[in-house]
C-alpha positions as CSV (number, residue, x, y, z in Angstrom):
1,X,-5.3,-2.1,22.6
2,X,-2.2,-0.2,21.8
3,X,-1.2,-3.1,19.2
4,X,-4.3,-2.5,17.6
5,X,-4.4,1.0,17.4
6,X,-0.6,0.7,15.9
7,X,-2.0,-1.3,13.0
8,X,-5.0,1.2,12.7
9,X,-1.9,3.7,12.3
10,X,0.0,2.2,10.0
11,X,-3.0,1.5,7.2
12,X,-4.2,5.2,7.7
13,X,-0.8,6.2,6.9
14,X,-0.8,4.0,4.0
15,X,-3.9,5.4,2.6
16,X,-3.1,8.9,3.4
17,X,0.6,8.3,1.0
18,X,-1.7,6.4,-1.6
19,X,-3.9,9.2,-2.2
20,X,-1.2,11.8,-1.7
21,X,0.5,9.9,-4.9
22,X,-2.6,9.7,-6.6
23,X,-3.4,13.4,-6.5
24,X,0.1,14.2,-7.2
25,X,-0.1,12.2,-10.5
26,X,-3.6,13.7,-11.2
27,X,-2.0,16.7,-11.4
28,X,0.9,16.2,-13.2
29,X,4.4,15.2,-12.8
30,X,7.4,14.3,-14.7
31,X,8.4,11.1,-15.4
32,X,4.5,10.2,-15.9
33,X,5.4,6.8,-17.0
34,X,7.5,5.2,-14.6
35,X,6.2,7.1,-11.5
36,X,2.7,5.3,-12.3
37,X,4.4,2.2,-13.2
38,X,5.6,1.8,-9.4
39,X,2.6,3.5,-8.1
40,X,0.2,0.6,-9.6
41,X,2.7,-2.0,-8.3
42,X,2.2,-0.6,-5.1
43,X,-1.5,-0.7,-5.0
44,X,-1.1,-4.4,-6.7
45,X,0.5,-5.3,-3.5
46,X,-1.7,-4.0,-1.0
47,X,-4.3,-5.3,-3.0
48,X,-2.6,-9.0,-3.5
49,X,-1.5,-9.1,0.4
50,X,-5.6,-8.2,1.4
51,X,-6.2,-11.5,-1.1
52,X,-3.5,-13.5,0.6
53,X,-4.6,-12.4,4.1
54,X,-7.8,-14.1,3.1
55,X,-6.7,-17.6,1.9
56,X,-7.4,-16.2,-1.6
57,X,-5.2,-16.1,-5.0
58,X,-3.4,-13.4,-5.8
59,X,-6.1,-10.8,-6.9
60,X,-4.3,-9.1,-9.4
61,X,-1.0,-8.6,-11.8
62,X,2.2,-7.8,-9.6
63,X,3.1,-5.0,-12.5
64,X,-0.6,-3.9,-14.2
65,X,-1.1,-1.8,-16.6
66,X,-4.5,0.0,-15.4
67,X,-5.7,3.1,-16.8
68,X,-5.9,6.0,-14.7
69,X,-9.7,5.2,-13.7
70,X,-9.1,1.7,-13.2
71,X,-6.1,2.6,-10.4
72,X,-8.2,5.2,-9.2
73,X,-11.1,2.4,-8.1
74,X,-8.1,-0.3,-7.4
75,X,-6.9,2.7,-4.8
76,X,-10.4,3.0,-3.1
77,X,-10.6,-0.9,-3.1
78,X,-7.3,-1.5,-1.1
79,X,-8.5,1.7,1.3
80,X,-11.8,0.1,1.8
81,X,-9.7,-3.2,2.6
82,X,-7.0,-2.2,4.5
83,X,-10.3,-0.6,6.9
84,X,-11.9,-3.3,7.3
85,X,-8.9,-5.3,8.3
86,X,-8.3,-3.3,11.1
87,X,-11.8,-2.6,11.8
88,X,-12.8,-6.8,12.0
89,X,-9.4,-8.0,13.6
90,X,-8.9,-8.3,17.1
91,X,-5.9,-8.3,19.0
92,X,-5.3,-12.6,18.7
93,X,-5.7,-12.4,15.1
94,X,-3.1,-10.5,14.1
95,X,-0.6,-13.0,14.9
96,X,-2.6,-15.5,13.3
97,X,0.1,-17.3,10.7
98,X,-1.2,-16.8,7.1
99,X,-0.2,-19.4,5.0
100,X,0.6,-18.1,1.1
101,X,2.4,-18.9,-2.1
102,X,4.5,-15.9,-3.9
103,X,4.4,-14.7,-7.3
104,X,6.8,-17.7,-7.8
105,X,4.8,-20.0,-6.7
106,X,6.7,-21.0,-3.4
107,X,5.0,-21.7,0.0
108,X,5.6,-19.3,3.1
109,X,3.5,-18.7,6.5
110,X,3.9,-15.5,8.4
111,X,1.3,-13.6,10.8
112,X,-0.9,-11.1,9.7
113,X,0.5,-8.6,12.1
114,X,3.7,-9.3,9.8
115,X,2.0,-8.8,7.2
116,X,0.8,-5.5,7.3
117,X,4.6,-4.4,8.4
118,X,5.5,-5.4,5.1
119,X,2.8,-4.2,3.3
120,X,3.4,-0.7,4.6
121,X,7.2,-0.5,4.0
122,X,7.1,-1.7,1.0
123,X,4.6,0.8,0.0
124,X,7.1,3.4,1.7
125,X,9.9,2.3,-0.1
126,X,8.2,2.4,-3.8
127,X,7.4,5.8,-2.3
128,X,10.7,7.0,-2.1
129,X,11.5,5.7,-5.5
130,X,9.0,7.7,-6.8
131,X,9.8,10.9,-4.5
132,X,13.5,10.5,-6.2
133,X,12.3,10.1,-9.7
134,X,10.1,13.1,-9.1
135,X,13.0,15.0,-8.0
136,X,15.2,14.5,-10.5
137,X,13.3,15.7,-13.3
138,X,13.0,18.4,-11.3
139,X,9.4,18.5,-9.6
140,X,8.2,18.8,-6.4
141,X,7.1,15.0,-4.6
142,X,4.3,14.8,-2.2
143,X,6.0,14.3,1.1
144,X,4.6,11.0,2.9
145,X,7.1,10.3,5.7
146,X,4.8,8.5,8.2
147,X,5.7,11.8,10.5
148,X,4.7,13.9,8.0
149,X,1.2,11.5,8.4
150,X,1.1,12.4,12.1
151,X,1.4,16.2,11.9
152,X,-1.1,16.9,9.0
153,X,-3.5,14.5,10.6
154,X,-3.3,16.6,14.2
């Protein structure tokens, strides 16, 4: 039960960040361009490891170029995703070995348990990217340090 609930964690930290990004772009901040550049490969991922974890294709570009709607409904569709994976996977299951290709096209097998790991840090590190870039033009980033999670959420 505990591994499960750490997964459960882990995506509603990851969804929490997301929309904390997203509402800090919504509202403006500097560096437009390149924050949302990282921001959409970030939701590309999540939304290409949910494909993967399912035997399917990647399901979308690694870099896209959405519109501000279109990553707004691509945000609600990894959410949505992300929820049901934790909500439909038992404890067995998430170290079932996921066979995948990457973007290059070469073969790798790791669980799914794995899998999320990676998902979230590497949402967390695109974070920080943008938290820096944010910074140095001299706004204010969202905070979305997984402890920062667990006190708002509390």
């Amino acid at each position: 039960m505990q591994q499960i609930q750490m997964q459960t964690d882990l995506v509603e930290w990851m969804i929490w960040a997301d929309a904390r990004v997203l509402a800090a772009i919504t509202a403006g901040v500097p560096e437009p361009d390149e924050v949302e550049r990282l921001y959409r490969h970030i939701i590309s991922a999540e939304l290409n490891w949910l494909a993967r974890s399912a035997g399917q294709p990647l399901a979308v570009p690694i870099w896209p170029q959405w519109d501000r709607a279109e990553l707004t409904a691509r945000v609600a569709a990894s959410a949505a995703g992300y929820r049901t994976l934790v909500q439909t996977t038992n404890a067995n299951e998430w170290q079932q070995v996921i066979s995948y290709q990457n973007s290059a096209g070469e073969r790798f097998h790791n669980s799914l348990r794995d899998i999320l790991l990676h998902v979230t840090s590497h949402g967390a590190y695109h974070r920080g990217q943008i938290a820096r870039i944010i910074g140095r033009a001299g706004g204010t980033p969202p905070p979305t340090d997984y402890i920062v999670y667990l006190r708002t959420r509390d």
